[in-house]
Every structure is written in structure tokens, then in C-alpha cells.
N, C-alpha and C positions, 0 to 999 in steps of 0.2 A: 364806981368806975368813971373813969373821962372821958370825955371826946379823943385826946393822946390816947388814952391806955388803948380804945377800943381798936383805933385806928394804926398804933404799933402791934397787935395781934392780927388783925388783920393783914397786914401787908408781910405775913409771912408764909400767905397761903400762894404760891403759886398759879395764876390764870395765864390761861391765852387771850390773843389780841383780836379783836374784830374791828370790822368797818360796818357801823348799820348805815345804808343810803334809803332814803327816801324821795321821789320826785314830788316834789309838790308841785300843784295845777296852776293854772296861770287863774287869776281871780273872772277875766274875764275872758271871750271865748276869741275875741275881736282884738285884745290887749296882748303886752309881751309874751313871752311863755315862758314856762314855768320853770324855777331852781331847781336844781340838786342839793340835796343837802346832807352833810355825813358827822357822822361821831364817830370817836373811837370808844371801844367799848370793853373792860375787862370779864363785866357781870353779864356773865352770856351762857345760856347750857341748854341742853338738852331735858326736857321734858318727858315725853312719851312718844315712844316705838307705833302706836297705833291710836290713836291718830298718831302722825310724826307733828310734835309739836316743841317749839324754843321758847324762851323765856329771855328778855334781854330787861336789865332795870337801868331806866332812864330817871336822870335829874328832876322832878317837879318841877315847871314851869320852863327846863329848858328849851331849846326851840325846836328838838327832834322830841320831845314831848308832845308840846302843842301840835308839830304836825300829826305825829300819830294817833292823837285824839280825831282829829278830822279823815287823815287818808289810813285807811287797814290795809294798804300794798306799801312792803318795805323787804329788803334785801340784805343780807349778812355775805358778806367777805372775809374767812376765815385767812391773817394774816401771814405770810412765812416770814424769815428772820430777814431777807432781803429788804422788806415793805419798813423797817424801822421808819423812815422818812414819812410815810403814806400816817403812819399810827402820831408821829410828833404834830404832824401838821392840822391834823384833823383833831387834837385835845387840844387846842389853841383855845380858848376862854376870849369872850368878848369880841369876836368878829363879828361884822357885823353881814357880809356874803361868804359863801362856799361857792362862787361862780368860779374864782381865782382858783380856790384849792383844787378842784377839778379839770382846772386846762389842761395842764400835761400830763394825768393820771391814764394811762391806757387801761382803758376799761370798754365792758361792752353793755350796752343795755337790756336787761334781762323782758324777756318778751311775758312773762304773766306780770311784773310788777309794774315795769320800766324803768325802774330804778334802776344807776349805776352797778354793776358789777365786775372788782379789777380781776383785770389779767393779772395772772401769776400768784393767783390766794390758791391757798391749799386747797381750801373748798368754797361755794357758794349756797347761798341758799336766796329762794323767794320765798315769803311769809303774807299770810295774809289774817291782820289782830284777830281773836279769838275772844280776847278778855283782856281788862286792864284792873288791873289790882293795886291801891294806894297802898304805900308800906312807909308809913317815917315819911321821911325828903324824897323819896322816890316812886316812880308810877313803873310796877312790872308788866309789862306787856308780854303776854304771849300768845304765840305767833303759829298757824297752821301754817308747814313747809308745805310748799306750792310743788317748787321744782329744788334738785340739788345736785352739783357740777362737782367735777374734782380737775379744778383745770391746772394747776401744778403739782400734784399728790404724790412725789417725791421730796419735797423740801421740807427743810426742817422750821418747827413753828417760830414766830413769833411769840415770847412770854412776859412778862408782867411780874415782877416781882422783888419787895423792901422796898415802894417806890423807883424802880425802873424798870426799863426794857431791860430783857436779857435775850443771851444765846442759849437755846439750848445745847449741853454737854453732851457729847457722841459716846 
């Protein structure tokens, strides 16, 4: 099998869209303060009912990797179909700040993580890692739900799928 084959089998599985944020600390106590930083995320689910626990697979060496190797407080924003913009901008490959990406994003900062959390996601969650698990190219992190909001919980989701966003059909 190929990298194509596995990869056209795959994208015909239907996901929903997240935002993982993270705050990273400022390096020093006296120096700037610290970034926000976000990914968009298809590989995201549900674990276990008790403990409540998620699983989100992040890139190897990407840079919401590295953080969460170091910070275990991170945040999920479960997308609605409105947020497409919020989901393009945050898969953007090779930036090098998320300061930009977050200026005009209404969001709140979540009080156990501090991590960013947008207004108007279906849901939220605060996480704090549990375990990280090398798989292939990928570090699965999962995550002990801290706290979890439903601050739009009428909209319909953002989804993922044959390589795009879609709408979900009524």
C-alpha cells in the first residue's frame, strides 16, 4: 500500500474540526509574556467517560507538540460550520507567530488552563496531558477534561472531509 492509497482511504472517513490552544509561559518571569498558540485539528475524540478523558494526535516535532511536551494545560474548541475561517487559518503550515492569528478571534480565556477558548464553538473543553504516546509521525496526547462549556450548542458542526471543510446536510 502507499502513502496515496492510505491517504485516499482515509479522507473518506468523515471528522469534525477543533481548535487545540495552548498558552505557552513567557521563558522568563521579568521578560515578554507569553504566546497563544493554536492548531487545527481533525484527529480528536473521546476516550473515556470516567475518568473524562480526549486524545488529540499532533504532528511529531510540530510546535503544538513541543509545547505540550513541556505545558500539560491545553484547551479544545469544538468548531461550528460558521468558524470555517478560524479552522483555514489556524492549518496554515510555516508560520512562524499565532499572535496575529488571535487578534480578532473573540474568545475567552479559560480559567483552569488559560488557554484561548472561542466564543461561538459548539463546545469547549480544558485538558490537562495524562500520557503521550509515539505513533508513526505522530505524538497522541491524551488529555484529562478539566472543565467543559457548550457555549453555542445549537449550531451545526464544522466537518472535514475528501480533503475539505464541509457543511453539514440538515
Amino acid at each position: 500500500m502507499s502513502n496515496d492509497e492510505f491517504r485516499a482511504a482515509m479522507a473518506r472517513l468523515a471528522a469534525g474540526v477543533c481548535l487545540i490552544t495552548a498558552h505557552e509561559t513567557p521563558l522568563a518571569a521579568d521578560g515578554p509574556r507569553g504566546e497563544d498558540v493554536g492548531m487545527t485539528a481533525t484527529a480528536f475524540m473521546s476516550v473515556s467517560l470516567d475518568p473524562p478523558l480526549v486524545l488529540v494526535s499532533l504532528r511529531e516535532g510540530s510546535r503544538m507538540d513541543d509545547l505540550l511536551a513541556e505545558q500539560p494545560l491545553w484547551a479544545v474548541s469544538v468548531l461550528a460550520d460558521h468558524q470555517l475561517q478560524v479552522a483555514g487559518r489556524f492549518a496554515m503550515k510555516g508560520r512562524i507567530s499565532d499572535r496575529l492569528l488571535f487578534a480578532d478571534l473573540p474568545y475567552v480565556r479559560g480559567e483552569a488552563s488559560g488557554a484561548p477558548l472561542l466564543t461561538g464553538a459548539l463546545a469547549t473543553l480544558e485538558c490537562r496531558t495524562e500520557n503521550r504516546v509515539e505513533a508513526g509521525d505522530h505524538t497522541l496526547v491524551i488529555g484529562r477534561v478539566l472543565t467543559a462549556a457548550l457555549p453555542s450548542p445549537d449550531s451545526p458542526p464544522l466537518t472535514y472531509f475528501r480533503g475539505r471543510y464541509r457543511h453539514l446536510g440538515q
